[in-house]
C-alpha positions in Angstrom: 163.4 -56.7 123.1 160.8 -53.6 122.1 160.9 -50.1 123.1 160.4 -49.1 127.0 157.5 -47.6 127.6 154.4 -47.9 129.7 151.1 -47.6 127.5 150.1 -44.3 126.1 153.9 -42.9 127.4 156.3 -41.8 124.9 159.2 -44.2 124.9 162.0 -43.9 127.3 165.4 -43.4 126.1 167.7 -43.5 129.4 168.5 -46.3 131.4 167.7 -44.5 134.7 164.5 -43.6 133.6 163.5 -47.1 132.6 164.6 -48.4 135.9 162.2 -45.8 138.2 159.2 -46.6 135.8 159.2 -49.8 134.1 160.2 -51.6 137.6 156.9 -53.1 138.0 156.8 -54.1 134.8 159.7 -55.7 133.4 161.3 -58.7 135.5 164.9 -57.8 133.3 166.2 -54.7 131.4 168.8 -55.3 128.7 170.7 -52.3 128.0 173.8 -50.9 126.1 176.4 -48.1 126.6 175.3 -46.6 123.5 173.3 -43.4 124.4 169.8 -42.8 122.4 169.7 -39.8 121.0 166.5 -39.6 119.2 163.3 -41.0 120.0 161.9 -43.3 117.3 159.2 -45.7 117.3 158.8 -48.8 115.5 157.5 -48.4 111.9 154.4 -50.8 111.6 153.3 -51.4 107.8 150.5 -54.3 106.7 150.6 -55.0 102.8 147.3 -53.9 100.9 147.0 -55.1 96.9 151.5 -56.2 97.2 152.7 -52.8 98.2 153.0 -51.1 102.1 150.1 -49.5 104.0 151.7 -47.8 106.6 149.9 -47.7 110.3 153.0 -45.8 111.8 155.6 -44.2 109.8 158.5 -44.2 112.0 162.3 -46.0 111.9 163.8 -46.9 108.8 161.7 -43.7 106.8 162.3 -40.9 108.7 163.2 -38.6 107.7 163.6 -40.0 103.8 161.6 -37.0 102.2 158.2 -37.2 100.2 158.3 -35.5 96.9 155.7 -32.7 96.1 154.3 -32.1 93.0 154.5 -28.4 93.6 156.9 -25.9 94.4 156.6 -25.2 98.2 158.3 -22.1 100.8 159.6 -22.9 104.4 156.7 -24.4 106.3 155.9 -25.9 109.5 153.0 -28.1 109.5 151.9 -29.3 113.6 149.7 -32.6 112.4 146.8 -33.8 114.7 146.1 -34.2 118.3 146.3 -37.9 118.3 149.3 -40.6 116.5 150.6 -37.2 115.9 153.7 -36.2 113.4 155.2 -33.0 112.1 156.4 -32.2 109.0 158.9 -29.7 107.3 159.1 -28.4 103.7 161.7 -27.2 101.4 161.0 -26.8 97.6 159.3 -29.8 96.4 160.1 -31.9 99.4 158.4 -32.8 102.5 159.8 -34.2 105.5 157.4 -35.7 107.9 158.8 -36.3 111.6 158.8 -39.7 113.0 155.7 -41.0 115.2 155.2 -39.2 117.9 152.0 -39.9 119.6 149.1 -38.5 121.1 149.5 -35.0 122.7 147.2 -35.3 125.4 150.3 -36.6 127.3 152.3 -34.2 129.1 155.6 -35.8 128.6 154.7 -36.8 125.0 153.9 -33.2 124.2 157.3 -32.3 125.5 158.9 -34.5 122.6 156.7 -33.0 120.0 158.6 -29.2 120.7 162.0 -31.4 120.9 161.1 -33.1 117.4 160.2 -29.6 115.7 163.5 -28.3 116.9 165.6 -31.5 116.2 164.0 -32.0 112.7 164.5 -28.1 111.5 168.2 -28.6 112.9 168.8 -32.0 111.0 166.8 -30.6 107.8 168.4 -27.1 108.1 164.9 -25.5 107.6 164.2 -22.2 108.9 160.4 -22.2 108.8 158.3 -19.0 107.1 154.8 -20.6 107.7 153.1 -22.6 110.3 149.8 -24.5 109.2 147.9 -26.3 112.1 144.1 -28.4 112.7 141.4 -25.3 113.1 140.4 -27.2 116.3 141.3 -24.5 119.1 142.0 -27.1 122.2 144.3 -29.1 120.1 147.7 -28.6 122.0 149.5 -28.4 118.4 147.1 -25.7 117.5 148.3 -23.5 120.7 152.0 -24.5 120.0 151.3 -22.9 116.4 149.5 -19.4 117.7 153.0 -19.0 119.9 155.0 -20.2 117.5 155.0 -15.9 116.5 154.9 -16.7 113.1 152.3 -16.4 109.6 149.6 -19.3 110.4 147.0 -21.2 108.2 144.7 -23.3 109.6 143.6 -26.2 108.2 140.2 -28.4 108.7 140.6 -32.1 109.4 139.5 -34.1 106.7 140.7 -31.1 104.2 144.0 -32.5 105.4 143.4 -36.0 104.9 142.3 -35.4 101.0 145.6 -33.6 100.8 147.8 -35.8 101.8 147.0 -38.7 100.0 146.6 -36.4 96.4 150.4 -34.8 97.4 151.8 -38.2 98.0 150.2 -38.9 94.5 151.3 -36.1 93.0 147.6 -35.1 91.6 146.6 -31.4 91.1 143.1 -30.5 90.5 140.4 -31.4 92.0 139.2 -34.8 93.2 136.5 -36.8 95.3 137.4 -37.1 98.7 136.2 -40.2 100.9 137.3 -39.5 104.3 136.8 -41.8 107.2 137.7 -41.4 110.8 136.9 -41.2 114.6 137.0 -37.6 114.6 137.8 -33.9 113.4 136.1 -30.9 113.7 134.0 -30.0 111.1 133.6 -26.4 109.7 130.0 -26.3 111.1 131.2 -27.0 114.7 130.1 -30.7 114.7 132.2 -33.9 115.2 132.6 -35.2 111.6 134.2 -38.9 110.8 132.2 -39.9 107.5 133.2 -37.6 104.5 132.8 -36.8 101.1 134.4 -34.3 100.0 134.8 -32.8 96.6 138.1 -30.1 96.1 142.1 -29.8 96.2 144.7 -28.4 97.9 142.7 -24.5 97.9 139.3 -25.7 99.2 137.1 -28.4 99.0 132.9 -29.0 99.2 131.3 -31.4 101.8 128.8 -33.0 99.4 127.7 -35.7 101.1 128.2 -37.6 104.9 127.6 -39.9 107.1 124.1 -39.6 109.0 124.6 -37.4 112.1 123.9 -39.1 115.5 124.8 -38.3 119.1 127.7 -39.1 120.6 126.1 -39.9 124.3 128.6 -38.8 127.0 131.5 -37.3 124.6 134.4 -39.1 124.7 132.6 -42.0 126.9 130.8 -42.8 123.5 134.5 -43.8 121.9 135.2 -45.8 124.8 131.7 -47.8 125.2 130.6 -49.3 121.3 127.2 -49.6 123.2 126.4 -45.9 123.4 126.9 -45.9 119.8 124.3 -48.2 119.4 122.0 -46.8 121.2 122.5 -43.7 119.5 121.7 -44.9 116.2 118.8 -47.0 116.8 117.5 -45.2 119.8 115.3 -42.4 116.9 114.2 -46.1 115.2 113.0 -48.1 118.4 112.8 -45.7 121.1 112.4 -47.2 124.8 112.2 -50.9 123.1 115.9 -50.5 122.3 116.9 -51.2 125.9 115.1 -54.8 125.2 118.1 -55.6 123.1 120.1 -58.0 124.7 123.7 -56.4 123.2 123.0 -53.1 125.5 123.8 -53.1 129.2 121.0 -53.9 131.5 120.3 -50.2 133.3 118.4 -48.7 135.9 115.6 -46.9 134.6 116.8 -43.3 136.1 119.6 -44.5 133.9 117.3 -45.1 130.5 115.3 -42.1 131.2 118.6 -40.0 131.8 120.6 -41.3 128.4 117.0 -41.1 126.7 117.0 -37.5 127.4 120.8 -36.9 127.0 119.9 -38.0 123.0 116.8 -36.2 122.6 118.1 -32.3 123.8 121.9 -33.0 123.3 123.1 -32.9 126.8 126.8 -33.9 126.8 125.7 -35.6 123.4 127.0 -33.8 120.2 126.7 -34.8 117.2 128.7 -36.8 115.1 128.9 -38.3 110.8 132.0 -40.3 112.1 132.8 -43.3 110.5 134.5 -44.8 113.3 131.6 -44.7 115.7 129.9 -46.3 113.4 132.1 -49.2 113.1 131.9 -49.6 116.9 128.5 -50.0 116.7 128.6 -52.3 114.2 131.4 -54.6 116.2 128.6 -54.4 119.5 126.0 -55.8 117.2 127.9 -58.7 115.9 129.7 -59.9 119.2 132.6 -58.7 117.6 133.8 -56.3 120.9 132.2 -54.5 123.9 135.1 -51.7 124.5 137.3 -50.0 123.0 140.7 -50.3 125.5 142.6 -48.5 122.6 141.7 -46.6 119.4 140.2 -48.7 116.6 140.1 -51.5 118.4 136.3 -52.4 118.1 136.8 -51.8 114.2 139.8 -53.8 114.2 137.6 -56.9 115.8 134.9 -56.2 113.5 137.6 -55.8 110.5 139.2 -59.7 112.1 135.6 -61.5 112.5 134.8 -60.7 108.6 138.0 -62.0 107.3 137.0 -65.8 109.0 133.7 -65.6 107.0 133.5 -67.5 103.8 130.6 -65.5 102.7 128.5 -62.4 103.4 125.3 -62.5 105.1 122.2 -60.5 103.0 121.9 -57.3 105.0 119.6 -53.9 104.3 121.2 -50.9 102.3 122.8 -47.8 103.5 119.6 -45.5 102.5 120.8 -42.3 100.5 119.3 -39.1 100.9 119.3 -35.4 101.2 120.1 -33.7 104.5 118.7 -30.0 105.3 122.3 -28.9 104.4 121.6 -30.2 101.3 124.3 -32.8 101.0 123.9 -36.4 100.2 123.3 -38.3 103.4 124.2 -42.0 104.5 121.9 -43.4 106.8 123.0 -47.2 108.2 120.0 -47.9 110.4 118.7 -50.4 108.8 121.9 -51.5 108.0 122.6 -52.0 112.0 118.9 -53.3 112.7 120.1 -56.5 110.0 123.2 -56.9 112.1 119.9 -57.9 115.1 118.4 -60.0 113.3 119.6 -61.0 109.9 120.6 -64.5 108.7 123.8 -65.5 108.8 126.5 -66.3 111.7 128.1 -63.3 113.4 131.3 -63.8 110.8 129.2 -63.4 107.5 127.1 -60.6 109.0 130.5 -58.6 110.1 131.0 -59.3 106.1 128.1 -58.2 104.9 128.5 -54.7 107.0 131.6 -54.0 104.9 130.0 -54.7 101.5 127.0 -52.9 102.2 129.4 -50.0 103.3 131.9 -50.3 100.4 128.6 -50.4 97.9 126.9 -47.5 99.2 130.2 -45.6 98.6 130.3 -46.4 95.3 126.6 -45.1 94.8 127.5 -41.9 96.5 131.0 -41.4 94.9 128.6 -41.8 91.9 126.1 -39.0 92.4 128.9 -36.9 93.4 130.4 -37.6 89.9 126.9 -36.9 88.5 127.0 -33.3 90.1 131.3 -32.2 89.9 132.3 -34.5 86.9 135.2 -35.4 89.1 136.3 -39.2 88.0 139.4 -39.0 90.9 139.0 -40.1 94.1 141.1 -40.7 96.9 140.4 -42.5 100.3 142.3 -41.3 103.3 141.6 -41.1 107.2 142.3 -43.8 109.9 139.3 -46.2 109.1 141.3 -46.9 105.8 143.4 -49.1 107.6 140.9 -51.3 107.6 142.5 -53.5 104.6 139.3 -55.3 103.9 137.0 -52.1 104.0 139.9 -50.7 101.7 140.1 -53.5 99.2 136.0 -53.5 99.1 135.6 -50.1 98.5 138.4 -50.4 95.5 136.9 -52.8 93.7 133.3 -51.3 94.2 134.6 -47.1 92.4 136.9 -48.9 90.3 134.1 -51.4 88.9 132.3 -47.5 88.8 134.8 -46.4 86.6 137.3 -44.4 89.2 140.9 -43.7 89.5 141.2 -44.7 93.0 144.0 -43.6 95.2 144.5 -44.7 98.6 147.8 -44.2 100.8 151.3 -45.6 100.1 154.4 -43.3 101.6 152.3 -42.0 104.7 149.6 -43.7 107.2 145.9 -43.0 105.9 145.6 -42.1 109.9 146.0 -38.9 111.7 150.0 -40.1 110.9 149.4 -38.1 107.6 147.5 -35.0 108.5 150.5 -33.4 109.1 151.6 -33.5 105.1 148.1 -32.4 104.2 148.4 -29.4 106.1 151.9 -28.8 104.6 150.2 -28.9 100.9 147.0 -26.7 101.3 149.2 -24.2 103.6 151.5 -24.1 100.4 148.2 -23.2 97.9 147.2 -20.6 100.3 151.1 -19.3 100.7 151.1 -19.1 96.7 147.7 -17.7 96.6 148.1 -15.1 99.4 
């Protein structure tokens, strides 16, 4: 009664196929003489302040167009690595592909090329332009350097900001709050925790998240713990293995991640919002492991909602970093998860508020310096409907025009219309 497919696999659209995989899984298979033709996952949308926040933007919208507010050539935009979408455009219209997935799949990477070639077909779009992420291992970015055409490369969180002013229709320039797991930053690092000032052309980072490790790569996305340790490991040092939310280790194995934090062995570093959060769920019981993306922050997101109040926590601390961008430190924030008052519920609550205050203060300073009274909120932590409503009411009690996503997912869903827009600038510009 869903779509076939195995976790992680893209979904299966013959009967024969279902049968030699889904054997073991499924005691009965109801099918239908009706061949699929084109892959298309179920839209998923959650309603934030009575109108749709898209999580997947799939059946039922594709490929219904979204409507520039600029003039746009033939161009190709690849999306992100991961929850992964293309999108075409033709004069002041954008059509985005339906839900793909995450690339890192072989057969899943196989649908993407059939999508790009379906959806030009269907749209009868001959493209002039290709625009992909400036990571250089994302498999959509190789697609694009052999795709032996003009190509613009687009920075992560640049993306994000553009999507959600196209789907607006803004020009100009605006604030940027961008929240994610992960995109490559323009100085190499992982960034996740963004403010950004800019438009379609360029933007400024003027401000982030506090950079941490991320001990053992993509083991720290997986295990909330390691984010812990990496934010309050500079604070406590070797007491932080006394805390009763980390696991109990050998001490080759302290000593090792000890060192791994303090000379960056497998440990880059990371501003990304989304770590945060899973460090955040560790401390209040909220989850241990992430088994899929967000899933920590969707606990944490779940425990606050039960909570009829929010526990008194510490304040994100503002400062300048030696970039000289405003920084957003939350380790005092995560030491009041330890040991503030409060049950697990209102402390979960009380992270959120602190969070969606402290953005307010640096959305604030920004306007100080740029002026800029516009801000939009984008990138795959914004599906966190609590977080979102929070940090709403918190600019717009500033005195903000807040936008935040409506036609496309604030996730990695979107990227691939953000790289459609600022390809488009630099088309016009070039």
């Amino acid at each position: 009664m869903t779509s076939a497919n195995a976790s992680d696999e893209p979904m299966i659209s013959e009967d024969q196929e279902a049968q030699e995989k889904l054997s073991g899984i499924a005691d009965a298979m109801l099918t239908h003489n009706r061949p699929i033709q084109v892959r298309t996952d179920d839209s998923v949308v959650r309603v934030f302040q009575g109108s749709p926040l898209f999580y997947r933007r799939s059946r039922g919208y594709v490929p219904r167009p979204v409507q520039l507010p600029f003039v746009s050539g033939s161009i190709l935009a690849m999306g992100a690595e991961l929850k992964n979408t293309v999108c075409l455009t033709r004069g002041n219209q954008a059509f985005l592909s339906q839900h793909i997935g995450d690339l890192q799949n072989e057969e899943t990477y196989r649908i993407f090329q059939q999508t790009i070639s379906h959806l030009a077909e269907i749209m009868e779009i001959k493209p002039q332009l290709v625009v992909c992420d400036q990571h250089p291992d994302y498999l959509s970015t190789r697609f694009a350097e052999g795709a032996g055409l003009p190509l613009v490369r687009v920075q992560h969180h640049h993306a994000h900001l553009a999507a959600c002013m196209a789907e607006h229709g803004l020009d100009g320039e605006v604030i940027g709050v961008i929240f994610d797991g992960t995109g490559l930053g323009d100085d190499g690092t992982v960034w996740g925790g963004e403010f950004l000032a800019g438009g379609y052309r360029t933007v400024r980072r003027m401000g982030h998240l506090r950079q941490v490790r991320l001990p053992g790569g993509d083991r720290a996305a997986r295990e909330p713990w390691r984010m812990a340790l990496a934010w309050l490991y500079d604070r406590l040092g070797e007491q932080v293995w006394s805390l009763p939310v980390l696991p109990q280790l050998a001490e080759s194995e302290q000593q090792l991640l000890g060192a791994m934090l303090q000379r960056g062995i497998n440990s880059p570093l990371t501003s990304s919002m989304g770590r945060l959060f899973d460090a955040a769920a560790l401390l209040t019981g909220a989850a241990t492991r992430n088994s899929f993306d967000g899933q920590a922050g969707m606990a944490l997101e779940a425990l606050a909602e039960t909570a009829g109040r929010a526990a008194d926590l510490p304040e994100m601390t503002l400062h300048r970093s030696d970039n000289g961008a405003l920084q957003l430190d939350a380790t005092d924030l995560l030491l009041g998860l330890l040991g503030g008052g409060g049950t697990p519920a209102e402390r979960a609550l009380g992270f959120h508020l602190a969070l969606a205050t402290a953005v307010g203060e640096v959305a604030g300073r920004i306007r100080e310096l740029t002026g800029l009274r516009r801000v939009v909120l984008s990138g795959g932590v914004f599906q966190n409907r609590l977080l979102t409503e929070m940090v709403y009411t918190s600019l717009a009690g500033c005195g903000f025009e807040v936008y935040s996503h409506r036609l496309v997912p604030p996730n990695d869903g979107g990227i691939a219309l953000g790289q459609a827009a600022v390809a488009a600038h630099v088309e016009q510009r070039g």
